[in-house]
PyMOL Python script that loads the backbone (N, CA, C, O; Angstrom):
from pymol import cmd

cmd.read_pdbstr("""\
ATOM      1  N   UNK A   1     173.605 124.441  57.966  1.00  0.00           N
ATOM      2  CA  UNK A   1     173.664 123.956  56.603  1.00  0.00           C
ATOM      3  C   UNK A   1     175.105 123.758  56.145  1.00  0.00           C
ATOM      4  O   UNK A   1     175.386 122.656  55.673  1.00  0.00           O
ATOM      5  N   UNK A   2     175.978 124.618  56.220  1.00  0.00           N
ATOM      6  CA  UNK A   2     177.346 125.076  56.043  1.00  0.00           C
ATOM      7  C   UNK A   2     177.775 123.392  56.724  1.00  0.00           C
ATOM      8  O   UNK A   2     178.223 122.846  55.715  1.00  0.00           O
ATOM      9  N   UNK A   3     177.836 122.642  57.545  1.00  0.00           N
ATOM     10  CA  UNK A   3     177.995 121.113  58.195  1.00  0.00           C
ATOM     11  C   UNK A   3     177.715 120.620  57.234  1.00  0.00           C
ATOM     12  O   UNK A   3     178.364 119.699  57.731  1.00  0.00           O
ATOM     13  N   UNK A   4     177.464 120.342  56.511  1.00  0.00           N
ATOM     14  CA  UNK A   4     176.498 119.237  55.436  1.00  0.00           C
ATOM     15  C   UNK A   4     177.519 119.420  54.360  1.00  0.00           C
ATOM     16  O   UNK A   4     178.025 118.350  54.021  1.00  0.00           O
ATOM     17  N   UNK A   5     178.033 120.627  53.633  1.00  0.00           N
ATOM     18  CA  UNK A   5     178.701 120.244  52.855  1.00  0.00           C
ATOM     19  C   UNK A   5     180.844 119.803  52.601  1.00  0.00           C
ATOM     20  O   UNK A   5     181.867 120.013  53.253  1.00  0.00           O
ATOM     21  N   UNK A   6     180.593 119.333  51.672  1.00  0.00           N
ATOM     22  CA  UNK A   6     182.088 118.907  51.349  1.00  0.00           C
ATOM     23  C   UNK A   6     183.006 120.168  51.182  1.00  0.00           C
ATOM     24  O   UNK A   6     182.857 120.740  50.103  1.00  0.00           O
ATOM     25  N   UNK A   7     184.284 120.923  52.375  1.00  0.00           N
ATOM     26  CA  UNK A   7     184.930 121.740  52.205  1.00  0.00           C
ATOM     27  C   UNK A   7     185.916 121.360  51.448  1.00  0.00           C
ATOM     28  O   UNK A   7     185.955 120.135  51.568  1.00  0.00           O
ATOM     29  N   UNK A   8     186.801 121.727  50.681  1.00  0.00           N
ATOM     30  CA  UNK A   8     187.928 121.507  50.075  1.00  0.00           C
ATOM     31  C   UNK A   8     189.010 123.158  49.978  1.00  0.00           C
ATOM     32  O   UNK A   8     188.646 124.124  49.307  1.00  0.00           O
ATOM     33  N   UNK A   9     190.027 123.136  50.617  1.00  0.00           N
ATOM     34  CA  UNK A   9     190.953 124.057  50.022  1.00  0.00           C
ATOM     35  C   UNK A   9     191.852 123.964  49.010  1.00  0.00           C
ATOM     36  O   UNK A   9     192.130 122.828  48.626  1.00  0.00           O
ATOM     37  N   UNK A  10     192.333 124.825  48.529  1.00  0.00           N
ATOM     38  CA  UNK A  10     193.241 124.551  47.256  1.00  0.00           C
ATOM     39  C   UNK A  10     194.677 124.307  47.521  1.00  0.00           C
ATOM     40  O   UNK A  10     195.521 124.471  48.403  1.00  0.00           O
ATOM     41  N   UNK A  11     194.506 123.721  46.034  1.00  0.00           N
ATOM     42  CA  UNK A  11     196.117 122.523  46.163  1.00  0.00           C
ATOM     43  C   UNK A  11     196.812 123.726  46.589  1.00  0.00           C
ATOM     44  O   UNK A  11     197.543 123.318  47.492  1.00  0.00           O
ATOM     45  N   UNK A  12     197.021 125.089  46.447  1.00  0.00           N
ATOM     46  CA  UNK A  12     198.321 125.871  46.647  1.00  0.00           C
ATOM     47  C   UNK A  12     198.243 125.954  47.798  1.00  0.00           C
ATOM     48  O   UNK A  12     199.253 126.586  48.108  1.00  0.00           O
ATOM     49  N   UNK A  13     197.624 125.699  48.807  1.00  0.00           N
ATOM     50  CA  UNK A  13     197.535 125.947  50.435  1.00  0.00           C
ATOM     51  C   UNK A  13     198.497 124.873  50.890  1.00  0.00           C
ATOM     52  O   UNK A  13     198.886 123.923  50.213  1.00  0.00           O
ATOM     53  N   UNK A  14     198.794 125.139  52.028  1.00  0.00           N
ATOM     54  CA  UNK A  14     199.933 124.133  52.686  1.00  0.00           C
ATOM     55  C   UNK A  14     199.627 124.257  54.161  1.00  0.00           C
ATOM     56  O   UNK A  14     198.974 125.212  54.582  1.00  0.00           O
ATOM     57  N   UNK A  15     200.073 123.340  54.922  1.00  0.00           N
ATOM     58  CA  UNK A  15     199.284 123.104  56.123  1.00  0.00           C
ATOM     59  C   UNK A  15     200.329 123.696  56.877  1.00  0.00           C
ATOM     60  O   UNK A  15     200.598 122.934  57.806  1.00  0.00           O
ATOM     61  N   UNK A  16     201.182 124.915  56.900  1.00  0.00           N
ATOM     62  CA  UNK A  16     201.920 125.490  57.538  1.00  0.00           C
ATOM     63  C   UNK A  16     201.185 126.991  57.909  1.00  0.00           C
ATOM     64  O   UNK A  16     201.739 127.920  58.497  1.00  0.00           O
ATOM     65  N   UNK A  17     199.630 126.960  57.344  1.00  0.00           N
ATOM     66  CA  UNK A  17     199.083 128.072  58.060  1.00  0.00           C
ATOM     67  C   UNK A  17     198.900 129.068  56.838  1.00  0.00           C
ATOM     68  O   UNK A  17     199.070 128.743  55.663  1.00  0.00           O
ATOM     69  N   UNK A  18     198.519 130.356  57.293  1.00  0.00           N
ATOM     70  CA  UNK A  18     198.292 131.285  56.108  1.00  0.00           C
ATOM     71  C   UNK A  18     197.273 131.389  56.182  1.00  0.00           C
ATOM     72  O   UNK A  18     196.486 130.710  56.841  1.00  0.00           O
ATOM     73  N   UNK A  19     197.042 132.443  55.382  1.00  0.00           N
ATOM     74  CA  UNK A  19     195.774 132.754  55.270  1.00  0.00           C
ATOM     75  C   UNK A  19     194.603 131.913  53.570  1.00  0.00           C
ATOM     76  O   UNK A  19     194.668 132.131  52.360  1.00  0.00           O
ATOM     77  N   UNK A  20     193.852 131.140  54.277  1.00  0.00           N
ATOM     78  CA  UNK A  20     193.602 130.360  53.513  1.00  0.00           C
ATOM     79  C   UNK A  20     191.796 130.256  53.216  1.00  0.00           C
ATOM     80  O   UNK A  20     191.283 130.054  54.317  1.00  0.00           O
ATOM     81  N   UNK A  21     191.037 130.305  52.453  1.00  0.00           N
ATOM     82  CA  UNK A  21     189.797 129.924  52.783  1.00  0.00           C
ATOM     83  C   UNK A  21     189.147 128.212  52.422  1.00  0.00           C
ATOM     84  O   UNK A  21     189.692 127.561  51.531  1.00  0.00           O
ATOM     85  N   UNK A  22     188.467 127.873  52.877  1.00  0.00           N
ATOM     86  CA  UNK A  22     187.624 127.087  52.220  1.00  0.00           C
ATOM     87  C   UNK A  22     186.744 127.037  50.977  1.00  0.00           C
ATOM     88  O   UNK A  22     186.757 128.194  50.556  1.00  0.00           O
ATOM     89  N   UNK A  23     185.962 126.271  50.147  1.00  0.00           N
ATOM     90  CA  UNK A  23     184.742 126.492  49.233  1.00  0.00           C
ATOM     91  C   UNK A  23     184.106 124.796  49.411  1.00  0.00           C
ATOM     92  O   UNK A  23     184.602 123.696  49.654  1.00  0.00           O
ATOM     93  N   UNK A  24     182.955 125.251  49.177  1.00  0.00           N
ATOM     94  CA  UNK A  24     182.031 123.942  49.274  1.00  0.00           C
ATOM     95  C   UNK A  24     181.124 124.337  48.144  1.00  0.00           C
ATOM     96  O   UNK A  24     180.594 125.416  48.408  1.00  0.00           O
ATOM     97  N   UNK A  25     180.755 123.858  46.987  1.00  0.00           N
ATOM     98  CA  UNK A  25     180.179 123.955  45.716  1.00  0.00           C
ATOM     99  C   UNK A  25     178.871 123.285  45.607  1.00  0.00           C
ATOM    100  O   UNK A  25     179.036 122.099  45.894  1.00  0.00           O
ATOM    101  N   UNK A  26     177.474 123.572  45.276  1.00  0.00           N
ATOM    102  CA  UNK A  26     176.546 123.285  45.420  1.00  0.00           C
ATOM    103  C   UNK A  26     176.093 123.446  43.614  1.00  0.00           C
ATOM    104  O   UNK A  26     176.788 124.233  42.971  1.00  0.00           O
ATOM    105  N   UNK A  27     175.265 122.903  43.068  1.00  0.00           N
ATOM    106  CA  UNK A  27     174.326 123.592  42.293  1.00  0.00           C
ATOM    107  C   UNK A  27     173.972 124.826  41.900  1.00  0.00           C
ATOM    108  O   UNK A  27     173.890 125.287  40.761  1.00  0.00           O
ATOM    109  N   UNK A  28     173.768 125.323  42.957  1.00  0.00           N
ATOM    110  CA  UNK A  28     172.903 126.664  42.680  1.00  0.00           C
ATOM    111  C   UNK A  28     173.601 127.477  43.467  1.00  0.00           C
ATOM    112  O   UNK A  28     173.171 128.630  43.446  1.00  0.00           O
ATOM    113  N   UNK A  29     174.985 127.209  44.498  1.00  0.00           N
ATOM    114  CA  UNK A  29     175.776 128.260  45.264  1.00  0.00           C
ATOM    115  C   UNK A  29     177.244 127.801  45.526  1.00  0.00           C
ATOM    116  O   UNK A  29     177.531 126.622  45.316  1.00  0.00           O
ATOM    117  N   UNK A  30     178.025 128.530  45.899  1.00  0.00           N
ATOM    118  CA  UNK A  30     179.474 127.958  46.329  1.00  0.00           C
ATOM    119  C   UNK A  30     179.427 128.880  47.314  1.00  0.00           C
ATOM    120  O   UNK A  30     179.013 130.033  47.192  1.00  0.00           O
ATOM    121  N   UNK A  31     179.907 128.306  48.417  1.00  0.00           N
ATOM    122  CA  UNK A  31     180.161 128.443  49.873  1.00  0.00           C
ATOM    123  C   UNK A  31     181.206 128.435  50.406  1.00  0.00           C
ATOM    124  O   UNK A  31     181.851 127.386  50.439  1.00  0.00           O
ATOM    125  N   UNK A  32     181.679 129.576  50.971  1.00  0.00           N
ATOM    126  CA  UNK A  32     183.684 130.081  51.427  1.00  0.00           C
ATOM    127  C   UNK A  32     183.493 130.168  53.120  1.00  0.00           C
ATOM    128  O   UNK A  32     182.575 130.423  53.900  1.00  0.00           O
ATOM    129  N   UNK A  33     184.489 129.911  53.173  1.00  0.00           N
ATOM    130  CA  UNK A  33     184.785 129.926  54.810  1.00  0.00           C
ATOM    131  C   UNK A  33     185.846 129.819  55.156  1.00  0.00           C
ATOM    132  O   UNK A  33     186.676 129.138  54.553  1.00  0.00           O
ATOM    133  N   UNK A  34     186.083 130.489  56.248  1.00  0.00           N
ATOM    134  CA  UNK A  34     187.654 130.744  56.955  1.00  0.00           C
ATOM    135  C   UNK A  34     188.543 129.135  57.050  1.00  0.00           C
ATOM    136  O   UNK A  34     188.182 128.197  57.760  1.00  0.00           O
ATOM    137  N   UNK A  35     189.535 129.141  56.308  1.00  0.00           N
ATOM    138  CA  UNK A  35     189.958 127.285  56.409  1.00  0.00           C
ATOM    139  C   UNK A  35     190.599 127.468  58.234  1.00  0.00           C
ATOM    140  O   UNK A  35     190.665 126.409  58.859  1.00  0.00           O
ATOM    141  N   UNK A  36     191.001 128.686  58.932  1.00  0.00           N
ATOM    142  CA  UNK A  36     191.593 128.134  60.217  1.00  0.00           C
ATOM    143  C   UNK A  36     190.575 128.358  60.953  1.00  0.00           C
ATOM    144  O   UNK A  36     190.674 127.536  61.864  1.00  0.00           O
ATOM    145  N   UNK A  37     189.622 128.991  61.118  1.00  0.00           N
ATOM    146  CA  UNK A  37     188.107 129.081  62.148  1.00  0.00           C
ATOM    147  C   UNK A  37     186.747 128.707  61.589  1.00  0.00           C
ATOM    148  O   UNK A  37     186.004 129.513  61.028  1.00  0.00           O
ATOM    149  N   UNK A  38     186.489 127.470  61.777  1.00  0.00           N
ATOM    150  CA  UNK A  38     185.753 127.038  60.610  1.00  0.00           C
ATOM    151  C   UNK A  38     184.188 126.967  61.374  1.00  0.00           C
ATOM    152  O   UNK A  38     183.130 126.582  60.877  1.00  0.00           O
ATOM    153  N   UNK A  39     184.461 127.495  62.792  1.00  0.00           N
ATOM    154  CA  UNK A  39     182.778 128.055  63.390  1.00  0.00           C
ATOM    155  C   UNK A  39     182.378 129.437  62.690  1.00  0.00           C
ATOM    156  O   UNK A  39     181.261 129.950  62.626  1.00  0.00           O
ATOM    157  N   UNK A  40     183.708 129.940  62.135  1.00  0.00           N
ATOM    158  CA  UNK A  40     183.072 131.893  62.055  1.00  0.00           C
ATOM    159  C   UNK A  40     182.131 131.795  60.729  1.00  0.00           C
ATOM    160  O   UNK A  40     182.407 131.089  59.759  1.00  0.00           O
ATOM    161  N   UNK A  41     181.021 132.585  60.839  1.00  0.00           N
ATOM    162  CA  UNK A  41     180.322 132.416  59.624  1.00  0.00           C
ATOM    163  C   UNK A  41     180.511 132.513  58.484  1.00  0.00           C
ATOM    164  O   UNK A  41     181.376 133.276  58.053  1.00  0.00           O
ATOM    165  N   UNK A  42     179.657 131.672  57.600  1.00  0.00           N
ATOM    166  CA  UNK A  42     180.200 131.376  56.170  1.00  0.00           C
ATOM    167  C   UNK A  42     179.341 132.565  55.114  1.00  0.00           C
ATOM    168  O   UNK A  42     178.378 133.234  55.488  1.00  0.00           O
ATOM    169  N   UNK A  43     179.878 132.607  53.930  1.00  0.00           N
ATOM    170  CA  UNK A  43     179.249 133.183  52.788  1.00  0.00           C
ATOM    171  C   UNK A  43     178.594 132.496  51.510  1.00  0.00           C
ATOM    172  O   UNK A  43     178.973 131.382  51.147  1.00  0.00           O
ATOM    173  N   UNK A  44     177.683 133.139  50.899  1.00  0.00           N
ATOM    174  CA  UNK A  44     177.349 132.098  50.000  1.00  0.00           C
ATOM    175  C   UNK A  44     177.033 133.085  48.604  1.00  0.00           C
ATOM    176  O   UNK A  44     176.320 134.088  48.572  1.00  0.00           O
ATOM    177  N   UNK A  45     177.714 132.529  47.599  1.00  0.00           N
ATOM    178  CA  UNK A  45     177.814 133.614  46.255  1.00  0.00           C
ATOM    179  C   UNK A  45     177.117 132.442  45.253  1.00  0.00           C
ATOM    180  O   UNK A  45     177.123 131.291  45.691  1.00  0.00           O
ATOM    181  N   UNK A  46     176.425 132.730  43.722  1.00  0.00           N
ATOM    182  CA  UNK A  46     176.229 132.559  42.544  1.00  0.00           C
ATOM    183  C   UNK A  46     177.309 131.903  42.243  1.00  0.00           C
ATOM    184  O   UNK A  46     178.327 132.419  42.704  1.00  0.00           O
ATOM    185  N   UNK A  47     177.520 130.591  41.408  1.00  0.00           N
ATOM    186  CA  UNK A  47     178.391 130.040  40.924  1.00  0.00           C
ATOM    187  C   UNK A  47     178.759 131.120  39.548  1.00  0.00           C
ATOM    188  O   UNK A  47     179.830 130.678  39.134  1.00  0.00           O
ATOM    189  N   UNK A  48     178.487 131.945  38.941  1.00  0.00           N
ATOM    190  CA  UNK A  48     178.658 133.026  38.221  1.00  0.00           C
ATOM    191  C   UNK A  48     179.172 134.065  38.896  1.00  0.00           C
ATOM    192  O   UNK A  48     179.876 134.829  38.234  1.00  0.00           O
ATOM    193  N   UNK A  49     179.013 134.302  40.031  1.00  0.00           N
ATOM    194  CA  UNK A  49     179.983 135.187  40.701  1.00  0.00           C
ATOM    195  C   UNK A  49     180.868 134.693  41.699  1.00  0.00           C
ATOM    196  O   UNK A  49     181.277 135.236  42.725  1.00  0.00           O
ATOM    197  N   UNK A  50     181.163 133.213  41.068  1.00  0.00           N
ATOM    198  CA  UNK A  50     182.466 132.773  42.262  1.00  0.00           C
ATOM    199  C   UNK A  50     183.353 132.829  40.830  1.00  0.00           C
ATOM    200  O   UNK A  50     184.501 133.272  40.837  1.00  0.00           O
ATOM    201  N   UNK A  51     182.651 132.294  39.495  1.00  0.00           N
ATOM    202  CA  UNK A  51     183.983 132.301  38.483  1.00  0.00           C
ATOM    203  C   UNK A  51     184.292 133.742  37.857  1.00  0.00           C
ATOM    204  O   UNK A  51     185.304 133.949  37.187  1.00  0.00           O
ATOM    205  N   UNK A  52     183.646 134.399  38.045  1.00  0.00           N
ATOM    206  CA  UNK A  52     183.902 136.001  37.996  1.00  0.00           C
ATOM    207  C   UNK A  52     185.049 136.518  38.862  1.00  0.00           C
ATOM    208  O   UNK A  52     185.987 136.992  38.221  1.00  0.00           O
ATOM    209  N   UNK A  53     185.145 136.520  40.013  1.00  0.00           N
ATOM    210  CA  UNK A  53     185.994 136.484  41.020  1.00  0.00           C
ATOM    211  C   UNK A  53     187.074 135.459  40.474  1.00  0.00           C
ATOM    212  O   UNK A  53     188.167 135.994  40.288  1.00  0.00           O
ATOM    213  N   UNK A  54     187.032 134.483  40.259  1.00  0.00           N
ATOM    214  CA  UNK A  54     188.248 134.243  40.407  1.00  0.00           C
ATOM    215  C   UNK A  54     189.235 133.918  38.743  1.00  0.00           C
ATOM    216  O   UNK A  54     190.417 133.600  38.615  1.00  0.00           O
ATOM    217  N   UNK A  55     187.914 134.219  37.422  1.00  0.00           N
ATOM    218  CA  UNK A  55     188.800 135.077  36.467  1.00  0.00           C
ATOM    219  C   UNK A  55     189.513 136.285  37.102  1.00  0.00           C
ATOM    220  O   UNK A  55     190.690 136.339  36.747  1.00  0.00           O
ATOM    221  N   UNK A  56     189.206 137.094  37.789  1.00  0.00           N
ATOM    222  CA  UNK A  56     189.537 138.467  37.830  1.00  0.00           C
ATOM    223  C   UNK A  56     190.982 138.481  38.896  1.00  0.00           C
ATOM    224  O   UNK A  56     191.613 139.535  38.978  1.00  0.00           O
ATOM    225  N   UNK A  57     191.555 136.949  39.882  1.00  0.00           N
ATOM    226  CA  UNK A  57     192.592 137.238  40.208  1.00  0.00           C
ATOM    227  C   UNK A  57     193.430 136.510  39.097  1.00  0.00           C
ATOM    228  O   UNK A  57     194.659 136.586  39.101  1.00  0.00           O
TER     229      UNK A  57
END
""", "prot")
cmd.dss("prot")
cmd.show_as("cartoon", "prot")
cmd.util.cbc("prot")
cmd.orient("prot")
């Protein structure tokens, strides 16, 4: 399923590496994944607990 959707990382990432994740945003879920190993398995949170998380950094 995780294939199907649109990954995007954030503008502050830079293609010199780091530690970086992915998100792919659905309706009803947002979906994170490793941006440099993008076979290792993904996670899938509540769009209410992805903006929870990321008020809180």
């Amino acid at each position: 399923m995780s294939t199907d959707l649109d990954w995007f990382k954030s503008s502050y990432s830079s293609e010199q590496g780091g530690d970086c994740v992915e998100v792919a945003t659905c309706p009803d879920s947002v979906h994170v994944r490793d941006s440099k190993d993008t076979t290792l398995p993904t996670f899938e949170v509540s769009p209410d607990a992805w903006g929870a998380f990321v008020a809180a950094l």
